[in-house]
N, C-alpha and C positions, 0 to 999 in steps of 0.2 A: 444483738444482731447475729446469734448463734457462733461468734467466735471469739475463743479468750484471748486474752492479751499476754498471758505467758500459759507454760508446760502445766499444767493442772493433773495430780490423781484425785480420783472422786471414790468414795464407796457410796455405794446408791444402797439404800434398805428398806425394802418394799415387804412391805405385811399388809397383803390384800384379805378381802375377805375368805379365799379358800386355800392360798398356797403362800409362804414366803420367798420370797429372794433374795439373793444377795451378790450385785455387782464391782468389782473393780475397776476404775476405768480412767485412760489417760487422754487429756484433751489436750490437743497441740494446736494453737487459733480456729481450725475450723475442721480438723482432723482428728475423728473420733475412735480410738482402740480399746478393746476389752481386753482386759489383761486376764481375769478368772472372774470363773462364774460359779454358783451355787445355792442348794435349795432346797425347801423339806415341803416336798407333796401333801404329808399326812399334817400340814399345821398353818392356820388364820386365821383372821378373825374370829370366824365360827364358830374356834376349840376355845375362846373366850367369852361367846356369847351362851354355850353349852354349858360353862362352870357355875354362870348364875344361872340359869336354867337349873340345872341341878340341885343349886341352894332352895331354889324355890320351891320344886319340885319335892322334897325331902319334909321341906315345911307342911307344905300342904299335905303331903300324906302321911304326917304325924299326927296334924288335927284333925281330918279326917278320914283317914284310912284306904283313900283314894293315891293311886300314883297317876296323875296326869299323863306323863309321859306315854303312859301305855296307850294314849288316845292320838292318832294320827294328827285329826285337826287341834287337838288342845296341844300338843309339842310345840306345832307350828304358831301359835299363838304367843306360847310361852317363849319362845326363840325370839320373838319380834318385842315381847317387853324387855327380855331380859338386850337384846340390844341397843336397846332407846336406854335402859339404863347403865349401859358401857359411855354408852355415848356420852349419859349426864357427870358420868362419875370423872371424867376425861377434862368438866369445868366447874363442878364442884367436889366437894370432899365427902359428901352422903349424899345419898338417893333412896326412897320408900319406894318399892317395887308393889304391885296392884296385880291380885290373877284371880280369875272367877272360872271357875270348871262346875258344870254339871248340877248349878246351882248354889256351889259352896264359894264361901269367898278368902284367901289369905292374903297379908298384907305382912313383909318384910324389909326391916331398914338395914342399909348394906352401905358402910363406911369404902371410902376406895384405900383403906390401909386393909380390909377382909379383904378387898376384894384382890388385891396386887398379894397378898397375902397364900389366897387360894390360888391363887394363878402363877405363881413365880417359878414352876417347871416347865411350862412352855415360854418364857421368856429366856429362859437357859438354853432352851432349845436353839433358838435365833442366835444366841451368843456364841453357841458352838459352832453353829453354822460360819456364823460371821467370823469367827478366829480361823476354822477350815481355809474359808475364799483367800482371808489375809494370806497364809501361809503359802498355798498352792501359786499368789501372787507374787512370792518371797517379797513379799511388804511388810514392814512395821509402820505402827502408828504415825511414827516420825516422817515418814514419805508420802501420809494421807493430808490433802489441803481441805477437801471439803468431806463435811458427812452430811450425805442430801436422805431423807425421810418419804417414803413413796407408801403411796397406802392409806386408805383412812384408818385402819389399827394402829398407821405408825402415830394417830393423837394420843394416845395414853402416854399420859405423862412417864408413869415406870419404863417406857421403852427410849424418851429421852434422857432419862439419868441414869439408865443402864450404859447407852451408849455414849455419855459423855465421863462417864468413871472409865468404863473399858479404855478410851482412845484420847482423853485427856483436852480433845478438841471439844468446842459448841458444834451443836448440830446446828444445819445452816436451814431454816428454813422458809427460803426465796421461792418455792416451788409449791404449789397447791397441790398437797399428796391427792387428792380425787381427781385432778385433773391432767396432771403432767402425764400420765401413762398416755391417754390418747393425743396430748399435744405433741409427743415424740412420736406418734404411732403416723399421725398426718406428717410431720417431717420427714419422717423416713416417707411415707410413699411418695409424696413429694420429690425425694430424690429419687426414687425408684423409676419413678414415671418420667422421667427429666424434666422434672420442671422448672420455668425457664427466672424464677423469685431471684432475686440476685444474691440470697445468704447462702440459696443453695446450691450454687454454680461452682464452689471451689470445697464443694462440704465432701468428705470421704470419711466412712464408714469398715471400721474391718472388726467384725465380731469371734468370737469363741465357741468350739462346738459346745453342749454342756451336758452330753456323757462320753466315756470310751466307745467305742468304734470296735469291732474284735470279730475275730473268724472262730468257734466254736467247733473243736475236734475230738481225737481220740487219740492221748497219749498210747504210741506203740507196747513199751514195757511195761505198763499198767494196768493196761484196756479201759483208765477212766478218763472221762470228758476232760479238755484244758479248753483254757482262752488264746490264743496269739493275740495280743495285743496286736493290732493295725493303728490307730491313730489315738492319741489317749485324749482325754479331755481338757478343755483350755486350751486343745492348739489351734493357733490362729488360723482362720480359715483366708483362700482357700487352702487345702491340704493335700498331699499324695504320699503314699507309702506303700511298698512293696515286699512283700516276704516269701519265701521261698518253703515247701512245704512237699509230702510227700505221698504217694498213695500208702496205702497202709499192706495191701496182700497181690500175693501173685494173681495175675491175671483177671486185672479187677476190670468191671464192664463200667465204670461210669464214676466220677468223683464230683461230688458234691459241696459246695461250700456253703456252710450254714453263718449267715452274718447276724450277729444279734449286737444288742444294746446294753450297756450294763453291768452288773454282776460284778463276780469278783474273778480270780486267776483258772478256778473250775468250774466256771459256771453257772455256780448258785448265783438266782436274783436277773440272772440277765435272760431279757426279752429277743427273739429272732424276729426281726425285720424282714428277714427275705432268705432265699437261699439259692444259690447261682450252682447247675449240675450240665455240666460236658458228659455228654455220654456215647457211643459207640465205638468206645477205646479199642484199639485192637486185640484180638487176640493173643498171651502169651506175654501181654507186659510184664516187665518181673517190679516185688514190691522195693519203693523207695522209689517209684519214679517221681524225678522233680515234675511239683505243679506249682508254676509262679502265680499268687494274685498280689491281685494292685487293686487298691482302693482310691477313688478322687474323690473328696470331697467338694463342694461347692459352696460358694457367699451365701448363694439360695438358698443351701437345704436339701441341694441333690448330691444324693449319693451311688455313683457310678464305683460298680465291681468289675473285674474280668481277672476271668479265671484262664492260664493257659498250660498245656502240656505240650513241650517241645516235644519232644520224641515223637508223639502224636499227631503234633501237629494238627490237634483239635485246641477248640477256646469256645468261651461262653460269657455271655454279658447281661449284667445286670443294670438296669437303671433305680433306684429308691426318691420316689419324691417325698417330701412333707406335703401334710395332707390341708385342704387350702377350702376355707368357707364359699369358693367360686370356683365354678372352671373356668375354663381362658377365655370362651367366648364370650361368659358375664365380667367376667374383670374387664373383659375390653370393650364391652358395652358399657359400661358404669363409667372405665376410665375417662371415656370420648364424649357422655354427659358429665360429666365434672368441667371437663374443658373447655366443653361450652359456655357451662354456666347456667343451661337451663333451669325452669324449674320443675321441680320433679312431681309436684302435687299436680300437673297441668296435665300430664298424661292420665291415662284412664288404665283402671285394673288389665284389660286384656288388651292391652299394648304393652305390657311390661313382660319379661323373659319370664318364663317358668322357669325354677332354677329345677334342673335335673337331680336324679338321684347323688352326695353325699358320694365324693370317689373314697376308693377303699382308702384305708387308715395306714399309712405307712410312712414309719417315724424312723429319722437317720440316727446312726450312730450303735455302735455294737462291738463283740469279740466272737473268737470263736478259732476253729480249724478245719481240718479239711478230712471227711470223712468216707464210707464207702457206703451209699443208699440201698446200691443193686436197683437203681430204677433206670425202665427203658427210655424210649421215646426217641424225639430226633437226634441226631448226630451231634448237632450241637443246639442246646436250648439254655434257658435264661427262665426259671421258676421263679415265680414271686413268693412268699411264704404263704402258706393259705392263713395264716393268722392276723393276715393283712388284708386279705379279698373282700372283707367287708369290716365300717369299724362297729366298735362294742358299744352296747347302750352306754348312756348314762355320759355319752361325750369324750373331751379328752381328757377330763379328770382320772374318768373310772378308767383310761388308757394307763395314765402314768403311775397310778396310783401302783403299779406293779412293780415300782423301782422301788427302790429304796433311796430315801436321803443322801445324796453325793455320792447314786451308785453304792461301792461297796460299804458303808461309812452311816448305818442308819444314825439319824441323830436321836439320842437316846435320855 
């Protein structure tokens, strides 16, 4: 019925097909808290279905002098066997793999001790990660009750005896790794929507941002880039912090605040979300004028900046959304049929909303400081990053793939 019967910590370990994760999480009856969060963009299923690929692939162009691979449609071919036989390997102990390219045909038997064998660096990988989330949780194993498996990668068997040596517990698996992600994904909107189900009437939710937050600057005595640290990661949202910051030269016409994501104390690796610029400072400011910003986070996902210069008595405001498969007028159209109950096949193609262009891409969370642009414009304005004004092919894979592994911390 969606609520425990005592204080429960969970670590959830989800190995999807293109990204991993790895959650902390404490359940109090019907009261859900993230304690840390964390993740390796560059690793899934996929970097496991690429290794036999590989093997195959090597095969075959030993006997015949051919590299598959190089052929667009024959990769993709070989990707799909060689995951049917992740799959088999997962309930038995061998599997003969079958690839036919361009006429030629090979045929390879693949034990799952090669194959856990060939693959036991990206399974390290997850493990590092997983000791990371631990740590950042200041959890030991001794304070974990459940270890839940999310993911259809998390069926290889190597990933349950990894994590049953690691944490000394059995992995608890009550939960259909292919399906729990979207059975929690309808709960939560569920609660979002207020809906009126009676598990969900006392259900609360408080989540973790899952990178730093930071204003991206220019140390005075050095002239090179820093971070301010604003909100760092794992803090529980919502959040607000404040820090106090300075122009850099005499007589500066406009200061800028560059918010990024990421990285490490100087910048390397972190992403700018947006950039919030007060401009028509007066003339004759002298340098080290305080310029306070305050960052809000929100539950949502929105990230509110303002930037202010007393003396000046100028300010400037930023808003950052996450960026969201609907605008509000389709969410609120879809919500209002759901409600209903309707059914959806009953409407016809041109009754249904066009869904609009795809809003720009703009993802919360960053560092940074307070720098001098020298750009005009109105007296007081709120810039968005132009790196945000539209997003980048390839989705938000090809977005995040810019970070690195828990931010500063690639897992290696």
């Amino acid at each position: 019925q969606g609520r425990s019967s005592r204080r429960e910590t969970i670590l959830v370990y989800d190995l999807g097909g293109g990204t991993f994760d790895v959650t902390l999480l404490q359940i109090d009856g019907q009261s859900y808290t993230a304690i840390a969060t964390g993740g390796d963009v560059f690793l899934g299923g996929i970097d496991w279905d690429r290794r036999i690929a590989d093997l195959v692939a090597e095969r075959f162009q030993a006997e015949h002098g051919v590299d598959p691979r190089e052929d667009a449609i024959a990769m993709q071919t070989l990707l799909r066997e060689a995951e049917d036989g992740k799959r088999s390997l997962s309930a038995r102990e061998d599997v003969r793999l079958r690839f036919a390219h361009d006429g030629q045909r090979v045929q390879v038997d693949l034990s799952r001790g090669q194959f856990e064998e060939s693959t036991g660096d990206l399974l390290d990988r997850t493990l590092l990660t997983t000791r990371k989330v631990m740590r950042e949780g200041k959890c030991s194993w001794s304070d974990v009750d459940r270890l839940l498996l999310v993911g259809g990668s998390s069926r290889m068997p190597a990933v349950q005896r990894m994590l049953e040596a690691e944490s000394g517990l059995a992995v608890d698996r009550c939960l259909s790794p292919d399906e729990s992600i979207s059975h929690g994904a309808a709960i939560y909107a569920g609660l979002l929507l207020g809906s009126d189900v009676a598990c969900l009437k006392d259900m609360s939710v408080k989540n973790v941002n899952s990178h730093h937050l930071g204003v991206l600057g220019i140390e005075r005595d050095t002239g090179r880039k820093r971070r301010q640290l604003m909100i760092s990661r794992n803090t529980v949202l919502p959040a607000k912090s404040t820090h106090r910051f300075t122009t850099l030269k005499d007589d500066q016409p406009s200061v800028e605040v560059n918010v990024v994501e990421g990285g490490d104390d100087s910048g390397n690796d972190a992403t700018q979300i947006g950039r919030c610029v007060v401009s028509g400072l007066p003339a004759g400011l002298p340098a080290k004028t305080p310029v306070e910003v305050t960052f809000q986070y929100e539950s949502n996902g929105q990230l509110g900046v303002d930037a202010w210069v007393p003396s000046a008595e100028k300010r400037a405001h930023l808003e950052i959304k996450r960026a969201a498969g609907l605008a509000d007028d389709e969410i609120e159209h879809w919500s209002k049929r759901i409600q209903l109950g309707l059914d959806l096949s009953s409407e016809s193609e041109s009754e249904r909303p066009v869904p609009p262009s795809p809003p720009g891409m703009v993802m919360p969370v960053g560092e940074g400081e307070v720098v001098d642009p020298s750009v005009g414009g109105d007296p007081v304005t709120a810039i968005e990053s132009p790196a945000s004004a539209a997003p980048e092919t390839g989705g938000w894979k090809s977005r995040r793939a810019k970070i690195t592994a828990g931010d500063e911390e690639p897992a290696t």
